[in-house]
N, C-alpha and C positions, 0 to 999 in steps of 0.2 A: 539269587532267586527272586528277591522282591523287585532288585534291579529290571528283571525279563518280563516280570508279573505287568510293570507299569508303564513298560517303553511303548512309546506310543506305534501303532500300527502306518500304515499310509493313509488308508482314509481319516483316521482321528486328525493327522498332519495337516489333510486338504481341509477339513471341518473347522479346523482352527486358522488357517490363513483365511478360509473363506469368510470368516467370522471377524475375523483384524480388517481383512479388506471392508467390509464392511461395513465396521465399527468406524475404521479412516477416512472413510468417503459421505458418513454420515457429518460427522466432525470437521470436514472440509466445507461441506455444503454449510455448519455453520458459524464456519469463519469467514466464508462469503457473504453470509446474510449480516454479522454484524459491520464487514464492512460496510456494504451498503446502508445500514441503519445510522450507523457515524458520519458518513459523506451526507445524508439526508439530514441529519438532524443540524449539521454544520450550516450549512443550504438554507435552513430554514432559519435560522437564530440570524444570519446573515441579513434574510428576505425582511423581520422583523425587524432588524438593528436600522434598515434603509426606511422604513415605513414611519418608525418611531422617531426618526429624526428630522423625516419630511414633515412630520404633523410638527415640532418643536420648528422649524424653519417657517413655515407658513404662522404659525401662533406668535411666534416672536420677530419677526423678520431679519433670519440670520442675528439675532441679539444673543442676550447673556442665557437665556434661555436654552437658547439651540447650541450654544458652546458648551453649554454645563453637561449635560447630555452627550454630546460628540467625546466631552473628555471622558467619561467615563465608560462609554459603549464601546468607543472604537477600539480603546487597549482591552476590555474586557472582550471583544471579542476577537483580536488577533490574536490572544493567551488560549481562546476558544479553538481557534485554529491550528496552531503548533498543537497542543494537544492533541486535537482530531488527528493531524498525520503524525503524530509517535505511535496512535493507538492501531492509525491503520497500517504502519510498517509491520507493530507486532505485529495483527491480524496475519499479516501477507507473506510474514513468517511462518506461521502458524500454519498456514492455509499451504504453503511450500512444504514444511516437513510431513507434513498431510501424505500429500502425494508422493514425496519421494519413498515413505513408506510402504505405499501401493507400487510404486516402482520394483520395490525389493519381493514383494508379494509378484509379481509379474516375471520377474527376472527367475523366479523358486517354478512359477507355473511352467515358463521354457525351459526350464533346467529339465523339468517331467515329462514335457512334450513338447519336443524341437522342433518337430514336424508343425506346428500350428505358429509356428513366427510370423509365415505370411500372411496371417488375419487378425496383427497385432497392428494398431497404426502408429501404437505406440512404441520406443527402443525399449530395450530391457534392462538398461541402463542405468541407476539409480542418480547419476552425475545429474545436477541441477539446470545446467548450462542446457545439457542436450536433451533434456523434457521441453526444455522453456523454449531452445528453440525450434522444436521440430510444431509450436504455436507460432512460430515468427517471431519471436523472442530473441533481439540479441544481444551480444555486449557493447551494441553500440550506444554513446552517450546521450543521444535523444531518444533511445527507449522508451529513459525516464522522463518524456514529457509526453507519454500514451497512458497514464496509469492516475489512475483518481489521487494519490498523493497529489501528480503535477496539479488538479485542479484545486485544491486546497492551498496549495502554494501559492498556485496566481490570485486566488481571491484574496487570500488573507494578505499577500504581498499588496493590494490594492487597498485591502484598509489599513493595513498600517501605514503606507505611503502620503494617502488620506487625512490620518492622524499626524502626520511630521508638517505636512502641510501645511492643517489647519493650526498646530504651534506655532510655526515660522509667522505665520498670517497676523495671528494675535500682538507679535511680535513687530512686525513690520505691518499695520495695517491700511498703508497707499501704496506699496508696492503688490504687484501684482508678477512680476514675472519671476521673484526668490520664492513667495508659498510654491508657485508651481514648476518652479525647478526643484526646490526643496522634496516636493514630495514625489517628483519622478526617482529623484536620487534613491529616496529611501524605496521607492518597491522596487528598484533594481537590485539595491544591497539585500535585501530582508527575499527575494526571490532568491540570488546567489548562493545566500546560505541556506536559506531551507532547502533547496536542490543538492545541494552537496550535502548537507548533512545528510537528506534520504539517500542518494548515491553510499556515501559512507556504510550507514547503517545497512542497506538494501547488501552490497557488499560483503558486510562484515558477517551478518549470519547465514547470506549463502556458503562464505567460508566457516562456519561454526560446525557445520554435521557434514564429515568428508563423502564421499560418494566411496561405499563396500565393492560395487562392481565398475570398476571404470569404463567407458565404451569400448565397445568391438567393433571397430571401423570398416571389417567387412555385415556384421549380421545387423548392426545398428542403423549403418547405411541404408540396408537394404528396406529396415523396416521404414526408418523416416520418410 
């Protein structure tokens, strides 16, 4: 009897998805925004690390000055960098189980009313693959170089490169064409791996939360 007393009716049901939906689209919105705040903040520490070492170049003319400075900014800010894209993978994670959430809340709304699929632009699908691509999203390998990680990768690739460079230089200082092979090598390598590492990770936790409803090739089509 208490069991019948508490079972939730249908509209209690819709008031509570509508409520999750909600609550997930709030929470997505901000994990959007701290991405952007971590790409900016990067951006900026970046804008400051160039400015601060132009005035140490001009003050000292490329001397002990300007190296002292170089050595300690540039790794301190390429650590800056890895950072920023570990935090905006989480975020981007974050920001995906978001929505696939809403997926499932959408999927519960067709289940109620089939009849309204054709004013869904979205599939009902809770699969990752086929949200992301029904945005143009695919598994293709250069994806990953549309998405603000790639741009923290190529910056920070540049000053670490930067920094290999300006060692070899120290090192060899009348050669001129090892600094600048030296430091092409290193943002190639330091690109490579950061790319792959977010391909990996990017990867690894779209496979961490399976998809409950797999697509329906014919009503998913339709909708996409």
């Amino acid at each position: 009897m208490n069991e019948d007393r508490h079972a939730p009716d249908q509209q209690s049901i819709l008031a509570f998805m509508t409520t999750e939906h909600f609550t997930l689209q709030t929470a997505r919105g901000a994990a959007n925004a701290e991405i952007s705040s971590r790409l900016q903040l990067f951006v900026t520490s970046l804008s400051g690390t160039i400015v601060t070492l132009a005035l140490a170049a001009q003050l000292s003319g490329l001397g002990t000055v300007f190296r002292i400075f170089a050595l300690i900014l540039l790794p301190t800010l390429y650590l800056l960098g890895v950072m920023t894209l570990l935090r905006i993978l989480q975020s981007t994670d974050e920001w995906r189980i978001y929505g696939q959430g809403m997926a499932r809340i959408r999927h519960y709304f067709l289940e109620l009313a089939p009849q309204m699929r054709r004013y869904f632009v979205l599939p009902s699908t809770d699969d990752p693959w086929a949200n992301l691509g029904v945005v143009g999203i695919r598994t293709a390998w250069w994806q990953g170089l549309l998405t603000s990680g790639a741009l923290i990768i190529a910056l920070d690739s540049i000053v670490g490169g930067s920094f290999i460079g300006l060692l070899v230089s120290m090192v060899t200082p009348r050669a001129v064409a090892v600094p600048l092979v030296s430091g092409v090598v290193g943002l190639l390598v330091s690109a490579i791996a950061l790319y792959e590492a977010q391909r990996r990770i990017f990867r690894r936790h779209i496979a961490s939360v399976p998809a409950m409803f797999p697509p329906d090739p014919k009503t998913d089509d339709e909708t996409a």
